[in-house]
BARO-249780 format. One line per field, with one value per atom (N, C-alpha, C, O): x, y, z; atom name; residue in three letters. Coordinates in steps of 0.2 Angstrom, whole numbers, always signed. Layout:
N
c1 <- c(X:...)
c2 <- c(Y:...)
c3 <- c(Z:...)
atome <- c(CA:...)
residu <- c(ALA:...)
***
This chain:
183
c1 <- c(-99:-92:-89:-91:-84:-81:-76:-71:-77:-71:-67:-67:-61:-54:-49:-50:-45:-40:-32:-30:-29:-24:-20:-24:-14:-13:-7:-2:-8:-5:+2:+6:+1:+7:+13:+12:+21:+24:+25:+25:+24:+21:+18:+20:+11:+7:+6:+3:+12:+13:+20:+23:+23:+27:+25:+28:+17:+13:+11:+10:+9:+5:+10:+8:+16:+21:+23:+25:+22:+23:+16:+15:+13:+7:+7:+7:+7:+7:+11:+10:+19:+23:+20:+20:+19:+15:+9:+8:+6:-1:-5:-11:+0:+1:+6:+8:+8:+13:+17:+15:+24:+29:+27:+29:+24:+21:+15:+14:+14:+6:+12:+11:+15:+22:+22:+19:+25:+29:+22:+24:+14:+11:+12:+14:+9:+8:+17:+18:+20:+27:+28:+31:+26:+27:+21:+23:+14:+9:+10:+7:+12:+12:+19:+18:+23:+29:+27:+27:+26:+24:+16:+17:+11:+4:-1:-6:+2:-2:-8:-9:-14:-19:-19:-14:-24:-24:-24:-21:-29:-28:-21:-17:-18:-12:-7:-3:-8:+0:-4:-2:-9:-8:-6:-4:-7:-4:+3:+5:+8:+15:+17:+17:+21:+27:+32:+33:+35:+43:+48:+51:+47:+51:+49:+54:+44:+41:+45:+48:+46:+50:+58:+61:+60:+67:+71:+77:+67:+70:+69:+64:+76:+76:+73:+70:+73:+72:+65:+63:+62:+53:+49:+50:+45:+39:+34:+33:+33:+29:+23:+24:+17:+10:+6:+7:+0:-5:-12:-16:-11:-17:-24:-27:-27:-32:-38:-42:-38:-45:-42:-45:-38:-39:-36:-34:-35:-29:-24:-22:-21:-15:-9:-9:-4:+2:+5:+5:+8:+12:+16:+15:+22:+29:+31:+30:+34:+34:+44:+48:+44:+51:+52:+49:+56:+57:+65:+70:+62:+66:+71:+69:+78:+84:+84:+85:+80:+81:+76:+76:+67:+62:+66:+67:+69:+71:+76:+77:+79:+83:+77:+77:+75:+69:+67:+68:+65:+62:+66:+64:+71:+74:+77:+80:+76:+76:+71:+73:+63:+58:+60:+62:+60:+60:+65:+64:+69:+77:+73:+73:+70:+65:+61:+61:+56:+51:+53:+49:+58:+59:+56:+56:+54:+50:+56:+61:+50:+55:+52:+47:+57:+55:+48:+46:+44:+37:+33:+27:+34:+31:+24:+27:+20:+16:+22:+25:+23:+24:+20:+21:+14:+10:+7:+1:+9:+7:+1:+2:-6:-10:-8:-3:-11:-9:-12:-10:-21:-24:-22:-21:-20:-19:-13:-9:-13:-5:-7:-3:-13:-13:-11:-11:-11:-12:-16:-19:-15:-21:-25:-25:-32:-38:-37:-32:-42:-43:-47:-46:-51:-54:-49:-48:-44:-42:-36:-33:-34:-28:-33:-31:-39:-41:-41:-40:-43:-44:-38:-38:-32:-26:-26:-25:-27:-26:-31:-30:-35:-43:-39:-38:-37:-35:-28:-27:-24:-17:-20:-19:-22:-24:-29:-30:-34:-36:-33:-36:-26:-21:-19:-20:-15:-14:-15:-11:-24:-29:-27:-26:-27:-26:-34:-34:-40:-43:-47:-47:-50:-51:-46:-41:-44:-40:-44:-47:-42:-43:-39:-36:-39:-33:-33:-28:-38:-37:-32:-28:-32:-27:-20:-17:-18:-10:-9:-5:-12:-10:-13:-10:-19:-22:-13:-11:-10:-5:+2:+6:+1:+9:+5:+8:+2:-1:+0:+2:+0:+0:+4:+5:+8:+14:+19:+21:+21:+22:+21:+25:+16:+13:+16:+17:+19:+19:+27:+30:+32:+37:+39:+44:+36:+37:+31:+33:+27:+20:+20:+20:+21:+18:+14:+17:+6:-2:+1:+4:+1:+1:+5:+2:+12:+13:+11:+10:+11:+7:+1:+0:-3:-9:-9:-14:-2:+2:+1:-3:+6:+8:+1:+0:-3:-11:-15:-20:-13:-16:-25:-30:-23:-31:-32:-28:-38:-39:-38:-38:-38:-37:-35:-35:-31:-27:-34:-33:-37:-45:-45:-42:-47:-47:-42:-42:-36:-30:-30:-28:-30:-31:-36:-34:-42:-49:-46:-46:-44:-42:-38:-40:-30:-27:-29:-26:-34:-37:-34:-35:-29:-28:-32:-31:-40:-46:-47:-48:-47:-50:-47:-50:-41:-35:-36:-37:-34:-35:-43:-43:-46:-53:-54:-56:-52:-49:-45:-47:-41:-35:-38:-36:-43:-46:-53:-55:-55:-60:-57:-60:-53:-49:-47:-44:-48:-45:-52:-52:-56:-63:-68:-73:-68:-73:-76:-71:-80:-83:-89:-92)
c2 <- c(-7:-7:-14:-19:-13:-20:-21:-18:-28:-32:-33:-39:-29:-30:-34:-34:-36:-43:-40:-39:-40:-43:-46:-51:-45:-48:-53:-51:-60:-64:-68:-69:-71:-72:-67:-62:-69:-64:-64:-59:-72:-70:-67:-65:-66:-62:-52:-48:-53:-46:-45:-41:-48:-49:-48:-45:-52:-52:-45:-42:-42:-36:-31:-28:-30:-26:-26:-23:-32:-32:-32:-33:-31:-29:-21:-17:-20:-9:-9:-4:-13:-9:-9:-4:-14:-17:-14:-11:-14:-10:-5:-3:-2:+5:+10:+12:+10:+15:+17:+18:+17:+19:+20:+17:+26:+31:+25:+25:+22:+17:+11:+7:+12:+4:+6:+3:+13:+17:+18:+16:+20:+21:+11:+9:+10:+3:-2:-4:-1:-3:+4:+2:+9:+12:+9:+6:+9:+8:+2:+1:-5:-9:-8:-9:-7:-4:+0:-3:+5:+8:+10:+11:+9:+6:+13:+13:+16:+24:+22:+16:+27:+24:+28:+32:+28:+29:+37:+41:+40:+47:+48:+50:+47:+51:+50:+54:+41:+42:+46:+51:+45:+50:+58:+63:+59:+69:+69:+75:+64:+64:+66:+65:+72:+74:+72:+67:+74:+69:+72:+68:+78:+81:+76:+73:+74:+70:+65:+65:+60:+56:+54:+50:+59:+61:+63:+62:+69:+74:+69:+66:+69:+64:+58:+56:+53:+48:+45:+39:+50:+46:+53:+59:+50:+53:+56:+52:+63:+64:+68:+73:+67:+69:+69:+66:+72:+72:+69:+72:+61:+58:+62:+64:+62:+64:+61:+65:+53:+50:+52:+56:+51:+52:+58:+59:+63:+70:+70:+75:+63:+63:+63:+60:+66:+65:+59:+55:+56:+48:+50:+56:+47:+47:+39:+34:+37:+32:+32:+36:+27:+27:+24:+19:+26:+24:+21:+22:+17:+8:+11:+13:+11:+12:+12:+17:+3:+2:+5:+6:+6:+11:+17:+20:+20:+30:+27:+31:+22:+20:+21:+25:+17:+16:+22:+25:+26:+33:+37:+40:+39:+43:+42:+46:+34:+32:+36:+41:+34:+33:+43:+44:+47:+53:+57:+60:+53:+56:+53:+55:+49:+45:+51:+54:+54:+58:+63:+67:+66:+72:+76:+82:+73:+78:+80:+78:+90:+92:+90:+87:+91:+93:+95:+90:+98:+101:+96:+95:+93:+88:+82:+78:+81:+77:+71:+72:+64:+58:+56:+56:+55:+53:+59:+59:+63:+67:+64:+59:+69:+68:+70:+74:+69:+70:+76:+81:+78:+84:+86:+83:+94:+99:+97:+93:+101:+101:+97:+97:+93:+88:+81:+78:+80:+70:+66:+68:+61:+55:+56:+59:+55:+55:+47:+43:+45:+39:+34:+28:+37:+35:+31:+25:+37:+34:+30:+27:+29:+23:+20:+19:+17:+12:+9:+3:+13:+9:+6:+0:+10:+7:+0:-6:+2:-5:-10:-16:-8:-13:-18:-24:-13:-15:-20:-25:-16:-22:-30:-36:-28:-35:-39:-45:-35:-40:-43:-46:-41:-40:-49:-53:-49:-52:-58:-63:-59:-64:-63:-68:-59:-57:-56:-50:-57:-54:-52:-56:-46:-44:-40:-41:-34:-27:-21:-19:-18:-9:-5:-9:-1:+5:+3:+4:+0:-2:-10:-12:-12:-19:-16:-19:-11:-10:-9:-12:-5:-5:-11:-12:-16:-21:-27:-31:-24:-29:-29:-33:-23:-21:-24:-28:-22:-26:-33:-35:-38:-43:-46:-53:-43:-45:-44:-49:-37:-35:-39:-38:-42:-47:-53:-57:-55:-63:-63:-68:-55:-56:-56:-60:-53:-50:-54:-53:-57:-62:-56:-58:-48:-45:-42:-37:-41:-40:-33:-28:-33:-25:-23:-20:-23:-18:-17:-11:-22:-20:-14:-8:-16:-12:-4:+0:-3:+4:+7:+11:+3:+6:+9:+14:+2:+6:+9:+12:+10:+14:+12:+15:+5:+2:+1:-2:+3:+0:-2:+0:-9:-17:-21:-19:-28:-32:-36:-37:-36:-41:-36:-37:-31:-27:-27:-26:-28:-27:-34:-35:-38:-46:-48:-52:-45:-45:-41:-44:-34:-30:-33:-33:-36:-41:-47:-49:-49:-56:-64:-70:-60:-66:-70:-76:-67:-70:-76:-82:-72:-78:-83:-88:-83:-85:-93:-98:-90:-95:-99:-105:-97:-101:-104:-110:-101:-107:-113:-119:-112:-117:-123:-128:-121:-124:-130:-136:-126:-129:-135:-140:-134:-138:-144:-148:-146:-152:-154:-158:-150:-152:-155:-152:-162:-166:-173:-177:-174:-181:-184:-189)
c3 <- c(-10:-9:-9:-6:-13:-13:-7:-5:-4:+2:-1:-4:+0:-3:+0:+6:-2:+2:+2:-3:+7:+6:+0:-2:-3:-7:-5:-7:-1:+1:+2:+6:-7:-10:-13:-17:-10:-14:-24:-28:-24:-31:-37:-42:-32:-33:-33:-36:-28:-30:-34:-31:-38:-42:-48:-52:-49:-55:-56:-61:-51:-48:-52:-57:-49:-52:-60:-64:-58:-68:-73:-79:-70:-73:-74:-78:-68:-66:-71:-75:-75:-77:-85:-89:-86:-92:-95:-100:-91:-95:-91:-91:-88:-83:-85:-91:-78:-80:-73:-68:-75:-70:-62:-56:-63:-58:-52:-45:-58:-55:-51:-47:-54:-53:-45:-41:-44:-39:-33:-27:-35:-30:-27:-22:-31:-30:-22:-17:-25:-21:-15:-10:-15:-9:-6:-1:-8:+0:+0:+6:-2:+0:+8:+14:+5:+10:+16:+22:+17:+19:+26:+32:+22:+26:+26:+29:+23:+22:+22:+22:+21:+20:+11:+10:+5:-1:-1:-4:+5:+4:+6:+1:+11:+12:+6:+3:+6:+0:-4:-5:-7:-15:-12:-16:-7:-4:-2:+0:-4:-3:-9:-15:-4:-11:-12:-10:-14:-18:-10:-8:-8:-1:+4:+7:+7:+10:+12:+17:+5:+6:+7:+10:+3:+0:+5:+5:+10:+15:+20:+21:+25:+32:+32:+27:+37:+36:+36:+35:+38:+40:+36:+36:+35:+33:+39:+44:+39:+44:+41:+37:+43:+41:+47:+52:+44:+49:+46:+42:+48:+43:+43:+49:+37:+35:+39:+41:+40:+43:+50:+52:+54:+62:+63:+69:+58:+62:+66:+69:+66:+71:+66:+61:+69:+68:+67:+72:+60:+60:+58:+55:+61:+56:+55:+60:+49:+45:+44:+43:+46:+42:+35:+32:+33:+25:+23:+24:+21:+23:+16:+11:+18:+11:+5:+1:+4:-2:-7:-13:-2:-6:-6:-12:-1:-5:-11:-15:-12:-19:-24:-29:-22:-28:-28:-33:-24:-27:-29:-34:-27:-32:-37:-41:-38:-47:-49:-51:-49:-50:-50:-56:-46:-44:-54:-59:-51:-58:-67:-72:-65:-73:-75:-80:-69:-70:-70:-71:-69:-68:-65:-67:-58:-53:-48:-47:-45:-40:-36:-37:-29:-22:-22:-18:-23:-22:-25:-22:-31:-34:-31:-28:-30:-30:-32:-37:-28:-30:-38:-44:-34:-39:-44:-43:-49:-52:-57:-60:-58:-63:-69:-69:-75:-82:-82:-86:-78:-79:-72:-67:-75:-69:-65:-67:-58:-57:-47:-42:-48:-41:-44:-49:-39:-38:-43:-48:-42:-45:-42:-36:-44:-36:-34:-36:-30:-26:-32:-32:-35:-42:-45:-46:-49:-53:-51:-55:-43:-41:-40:-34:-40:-37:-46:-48:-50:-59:-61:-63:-59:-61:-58:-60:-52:-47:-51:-54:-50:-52:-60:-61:-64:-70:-71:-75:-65:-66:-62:-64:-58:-55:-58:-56:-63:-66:-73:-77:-74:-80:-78:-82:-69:-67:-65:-66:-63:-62:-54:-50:-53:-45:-42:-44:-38:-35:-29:-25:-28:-21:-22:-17:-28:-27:-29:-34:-20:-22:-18:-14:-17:-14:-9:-6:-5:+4:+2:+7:-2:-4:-1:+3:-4:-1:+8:+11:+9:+14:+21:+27:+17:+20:+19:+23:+13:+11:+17:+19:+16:+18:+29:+33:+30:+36:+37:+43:+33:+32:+29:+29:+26:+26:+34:+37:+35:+41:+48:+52:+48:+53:+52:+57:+44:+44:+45:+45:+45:+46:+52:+53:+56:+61:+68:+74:+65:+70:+76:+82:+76:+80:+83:+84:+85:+83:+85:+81:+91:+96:+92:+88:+89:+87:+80:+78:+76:+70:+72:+69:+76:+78:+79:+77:+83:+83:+78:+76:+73:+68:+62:+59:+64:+59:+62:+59:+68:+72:+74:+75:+74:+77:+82:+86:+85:+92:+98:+104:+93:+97:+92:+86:+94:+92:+85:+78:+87:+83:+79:+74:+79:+72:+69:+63:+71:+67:+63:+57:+67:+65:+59:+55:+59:+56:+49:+43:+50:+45:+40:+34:+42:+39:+34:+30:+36:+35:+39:+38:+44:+48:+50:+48:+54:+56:+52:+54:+44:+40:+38:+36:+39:+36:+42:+40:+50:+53:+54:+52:+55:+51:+45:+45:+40:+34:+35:+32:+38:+39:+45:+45:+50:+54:+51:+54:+46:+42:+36:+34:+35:+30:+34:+30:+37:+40:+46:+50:+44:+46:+45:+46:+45:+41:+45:+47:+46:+51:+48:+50)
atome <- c(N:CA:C:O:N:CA:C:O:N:CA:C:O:N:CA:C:O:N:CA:C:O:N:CA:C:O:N:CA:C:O:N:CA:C:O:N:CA:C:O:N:CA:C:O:N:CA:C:O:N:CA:C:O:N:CA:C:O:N:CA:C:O:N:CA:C:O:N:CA:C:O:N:CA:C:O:N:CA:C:O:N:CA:C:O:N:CA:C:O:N:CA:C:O:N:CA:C:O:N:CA:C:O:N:CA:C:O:N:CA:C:O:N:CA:C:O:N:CA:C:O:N:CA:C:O:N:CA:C:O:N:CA:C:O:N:CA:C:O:N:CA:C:O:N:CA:C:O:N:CA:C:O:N:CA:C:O:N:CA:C:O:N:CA:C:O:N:CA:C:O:N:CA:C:O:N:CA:C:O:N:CA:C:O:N:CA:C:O:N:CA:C:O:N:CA:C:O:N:CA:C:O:N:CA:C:O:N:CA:C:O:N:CA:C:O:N:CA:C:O:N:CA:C:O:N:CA:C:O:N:CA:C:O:N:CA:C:O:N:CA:C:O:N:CA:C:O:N:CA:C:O:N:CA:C:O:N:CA:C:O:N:CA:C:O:N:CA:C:O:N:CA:C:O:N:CA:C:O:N:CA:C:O:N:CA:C:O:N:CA:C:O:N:CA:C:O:N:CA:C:O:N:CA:C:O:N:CA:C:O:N:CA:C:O:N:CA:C:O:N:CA:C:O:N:CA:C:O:N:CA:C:O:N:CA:C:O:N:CA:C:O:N:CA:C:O:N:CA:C:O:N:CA:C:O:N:CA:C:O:N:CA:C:O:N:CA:C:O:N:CA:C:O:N:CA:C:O:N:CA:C:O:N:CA:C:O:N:CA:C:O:N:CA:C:O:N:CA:C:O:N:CA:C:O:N:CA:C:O:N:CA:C:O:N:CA:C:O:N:CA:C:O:N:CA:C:O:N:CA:C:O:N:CA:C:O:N:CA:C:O:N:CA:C:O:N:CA:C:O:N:CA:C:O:N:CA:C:O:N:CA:C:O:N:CA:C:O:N:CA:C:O:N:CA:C:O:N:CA:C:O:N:CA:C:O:N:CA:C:O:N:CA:C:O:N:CA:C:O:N:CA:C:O:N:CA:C:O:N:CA:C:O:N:CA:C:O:N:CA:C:O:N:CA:C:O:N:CA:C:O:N:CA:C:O:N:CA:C:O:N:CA:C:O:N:CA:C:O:N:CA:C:O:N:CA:C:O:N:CA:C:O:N:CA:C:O:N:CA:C:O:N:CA:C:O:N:CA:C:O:N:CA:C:O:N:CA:C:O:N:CA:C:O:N:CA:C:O:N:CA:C:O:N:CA:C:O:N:CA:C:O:N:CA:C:O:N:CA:C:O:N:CA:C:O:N:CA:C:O:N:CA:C:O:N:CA:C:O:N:CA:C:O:N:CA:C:O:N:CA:C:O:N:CA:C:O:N:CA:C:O:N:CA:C:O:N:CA:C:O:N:CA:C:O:N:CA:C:O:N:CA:C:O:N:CA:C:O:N:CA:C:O:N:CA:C:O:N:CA:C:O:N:CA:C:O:N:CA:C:O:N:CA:C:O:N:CA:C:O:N:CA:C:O:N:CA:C:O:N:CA:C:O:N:CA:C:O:N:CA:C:O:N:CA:C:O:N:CA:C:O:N:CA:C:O:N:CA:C:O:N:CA:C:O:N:CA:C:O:N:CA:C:O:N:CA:C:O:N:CA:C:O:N:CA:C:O:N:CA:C:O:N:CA:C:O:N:CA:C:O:N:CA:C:O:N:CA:C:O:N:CA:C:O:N:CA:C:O:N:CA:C:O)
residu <- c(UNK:UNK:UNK:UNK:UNK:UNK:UNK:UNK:UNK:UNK:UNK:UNK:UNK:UNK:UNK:UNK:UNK:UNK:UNK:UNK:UNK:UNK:UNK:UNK:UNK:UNK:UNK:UNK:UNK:UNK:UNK:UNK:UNK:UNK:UNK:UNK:UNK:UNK:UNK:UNK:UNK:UNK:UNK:UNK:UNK:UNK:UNK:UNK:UNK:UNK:UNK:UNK:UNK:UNK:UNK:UNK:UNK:UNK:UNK:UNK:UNK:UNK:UNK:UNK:UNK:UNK:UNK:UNK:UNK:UNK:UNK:UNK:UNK:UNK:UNK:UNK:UNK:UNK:UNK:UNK:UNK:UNK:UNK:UNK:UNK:UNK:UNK:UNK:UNK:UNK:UNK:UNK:UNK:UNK:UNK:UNK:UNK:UNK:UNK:UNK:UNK:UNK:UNK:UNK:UNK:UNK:UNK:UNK:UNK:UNK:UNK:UNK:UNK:UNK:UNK:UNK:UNK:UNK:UNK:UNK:UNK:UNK:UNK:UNK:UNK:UNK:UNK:UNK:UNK:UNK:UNK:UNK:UNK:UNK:UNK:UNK:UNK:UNK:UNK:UNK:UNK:UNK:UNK:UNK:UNK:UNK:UNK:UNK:UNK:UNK:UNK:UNK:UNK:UNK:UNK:UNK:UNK:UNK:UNK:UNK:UNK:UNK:UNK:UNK:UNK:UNK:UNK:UNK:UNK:UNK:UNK:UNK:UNK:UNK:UNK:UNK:UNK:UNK:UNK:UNK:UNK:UNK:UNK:UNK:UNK:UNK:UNK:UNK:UNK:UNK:UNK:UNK:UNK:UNK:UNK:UNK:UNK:UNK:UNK:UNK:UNK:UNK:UNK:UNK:UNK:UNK:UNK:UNK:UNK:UNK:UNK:UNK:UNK:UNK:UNK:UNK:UNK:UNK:UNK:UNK:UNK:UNK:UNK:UNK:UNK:UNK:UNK:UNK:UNK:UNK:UNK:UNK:UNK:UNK:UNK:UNK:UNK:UNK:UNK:UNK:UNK:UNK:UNK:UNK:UNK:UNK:UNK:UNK:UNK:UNK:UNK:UNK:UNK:UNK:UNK:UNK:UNK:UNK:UNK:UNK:UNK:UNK:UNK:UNK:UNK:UNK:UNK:UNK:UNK:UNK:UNK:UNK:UNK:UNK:UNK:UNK:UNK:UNK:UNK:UNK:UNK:UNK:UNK:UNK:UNK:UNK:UNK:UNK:UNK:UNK:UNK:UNK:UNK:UNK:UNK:UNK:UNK:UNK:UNK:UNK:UNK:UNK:UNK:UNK:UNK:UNK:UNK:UNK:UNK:UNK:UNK:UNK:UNK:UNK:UNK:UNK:UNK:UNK:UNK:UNK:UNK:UNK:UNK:UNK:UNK:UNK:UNK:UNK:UNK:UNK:UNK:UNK:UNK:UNK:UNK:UNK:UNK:UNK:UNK:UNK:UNK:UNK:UNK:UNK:UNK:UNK:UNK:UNK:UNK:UNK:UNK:UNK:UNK:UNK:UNK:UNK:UNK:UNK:UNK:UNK:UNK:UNK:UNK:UNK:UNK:UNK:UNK:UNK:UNK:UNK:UNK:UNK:UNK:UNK:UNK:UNK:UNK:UNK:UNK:UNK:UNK:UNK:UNK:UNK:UNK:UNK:UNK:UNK:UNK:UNK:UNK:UNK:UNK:UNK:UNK:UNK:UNK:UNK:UNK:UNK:UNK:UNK:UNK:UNK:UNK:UNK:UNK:UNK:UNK:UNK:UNK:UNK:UNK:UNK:UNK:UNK:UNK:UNK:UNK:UNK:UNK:UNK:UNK:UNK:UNK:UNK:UNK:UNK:UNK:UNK:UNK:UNK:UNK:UNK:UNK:UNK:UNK:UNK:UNK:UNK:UNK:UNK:UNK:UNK:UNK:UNK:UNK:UNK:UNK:UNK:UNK:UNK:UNK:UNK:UNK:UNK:UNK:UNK:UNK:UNK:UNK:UNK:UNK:UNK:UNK:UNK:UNK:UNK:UNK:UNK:UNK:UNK:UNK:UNK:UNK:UNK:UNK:UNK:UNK:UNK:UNK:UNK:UNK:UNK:UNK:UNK:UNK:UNK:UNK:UNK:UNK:UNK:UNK:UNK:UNK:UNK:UNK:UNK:UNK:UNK:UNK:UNK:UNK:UNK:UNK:UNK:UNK:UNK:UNK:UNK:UNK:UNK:UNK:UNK:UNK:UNK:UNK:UNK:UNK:UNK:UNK:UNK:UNK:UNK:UNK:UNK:UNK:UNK:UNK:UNK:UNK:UNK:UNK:UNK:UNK:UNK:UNK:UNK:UNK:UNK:UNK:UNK:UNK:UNK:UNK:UNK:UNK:UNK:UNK:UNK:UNK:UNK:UNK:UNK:UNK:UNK:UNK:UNK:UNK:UNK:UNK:UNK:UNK:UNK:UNK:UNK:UNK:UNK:UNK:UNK:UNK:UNK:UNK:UNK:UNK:UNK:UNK:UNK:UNK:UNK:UNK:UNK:UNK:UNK:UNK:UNK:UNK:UNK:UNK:UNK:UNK:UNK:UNK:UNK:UNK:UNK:UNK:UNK:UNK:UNK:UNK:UNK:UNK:UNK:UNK:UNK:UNK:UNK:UNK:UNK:UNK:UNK:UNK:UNK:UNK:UNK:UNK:UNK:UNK:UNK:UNK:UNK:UNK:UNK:UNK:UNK:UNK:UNK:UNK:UNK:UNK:UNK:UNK:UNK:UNK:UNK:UNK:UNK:UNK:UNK:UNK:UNK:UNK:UNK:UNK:UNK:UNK:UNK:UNK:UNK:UNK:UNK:UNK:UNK:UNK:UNK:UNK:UNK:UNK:UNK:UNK:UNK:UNK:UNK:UNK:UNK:UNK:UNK:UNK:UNK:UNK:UNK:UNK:UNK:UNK:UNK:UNK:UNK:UNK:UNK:UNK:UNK:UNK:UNK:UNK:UNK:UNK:UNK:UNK:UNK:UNK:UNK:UNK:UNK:UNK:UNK:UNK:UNK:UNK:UNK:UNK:UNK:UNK:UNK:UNK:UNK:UNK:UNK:UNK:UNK:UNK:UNK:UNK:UNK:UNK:UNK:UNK:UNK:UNK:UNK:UNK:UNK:UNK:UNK:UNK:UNK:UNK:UNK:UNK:UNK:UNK:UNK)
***
């Protein structure tokens, strides 16, 4: 299994999105910009429906890996974006977000990690797969915000050190200590 990273610079996911739009597609654009936003883990986002998002202001589920109930709020200018993306696609209310091309479910996990795999190596971007978004939208979140505990809430981790560790903060500040370490 591959150790997937955080995608650090906004840059980079600049390249990222214009990569998905490029040699992807729309849909891949949209999964890719909602989990970084949002911090879902890949099973749930791909189990949202277009109702999920669209109806009231938070998204409410019972994640898949721990069975508890999350509710997410959904930031303006994403429900903008999605009901562009929603009005493009011509999807209903009952809709999967992310529709497969085969049969009437989702993307699997498979094929959003190939998308991802593919726009990022489109990009020269690496250390991407489906845990990248939500590893992203964490570390982003933290670097607005410099808040662990509740970052940590919201991922629903533990303790502050995994939430830290999961980030790539750990390494991040270790890098930065070794860089200036020479005698």
């Amino acid at each position: 299994m591959k150790n997937v990273q955080p995608i650090r610079r906004l840059d980079h996911i600049d390249k990222m999105k214009k990569s998905l739009l490029k040699y992807c597609s729309y849909r891949d654009y949209m999964m890719f910009s909602i989990g970084i936003n949002i911090g879902l883990r890949i099973g749930d986002l791909l189990q949202l429906r277009v109702k999920d998002i669209l109806e009231g202001t938070h998204i409410v589920i019972v994640e898949q890996k721990t069975e508890k109930i999350k509710r997410f709020l959904v930031n303006p200018q994403l429900r903008k974006e999605v009901r562009k993306y929603v009005r493009k696609m011509n999807l209903k209310n009952e809709n999967y977000l992310f529709p497969s091309r085969k049969g009437n479910g989702p993307i699997t996990r498979v094929q959003a990690y190939r998308v991802l795999n593919k726009a990022a190596e489109m990009a020269d971007i690496p250390d991407v797969g489906t845990h990248t978004l939500r590893k992203t939208f964490g570390y982003l979140h933290y670097q607005k915000f410099k808040d662990i505990a509740l970052l940590q809430q919201i991922l629903n981790h533990s303790n502050p050190k995994d939430t830290m560790i999961y980030i790539g903060l750990t390494q991040d500040l270790m890098d930065e200590t070794l860089m200036d370490f020479y005698y």
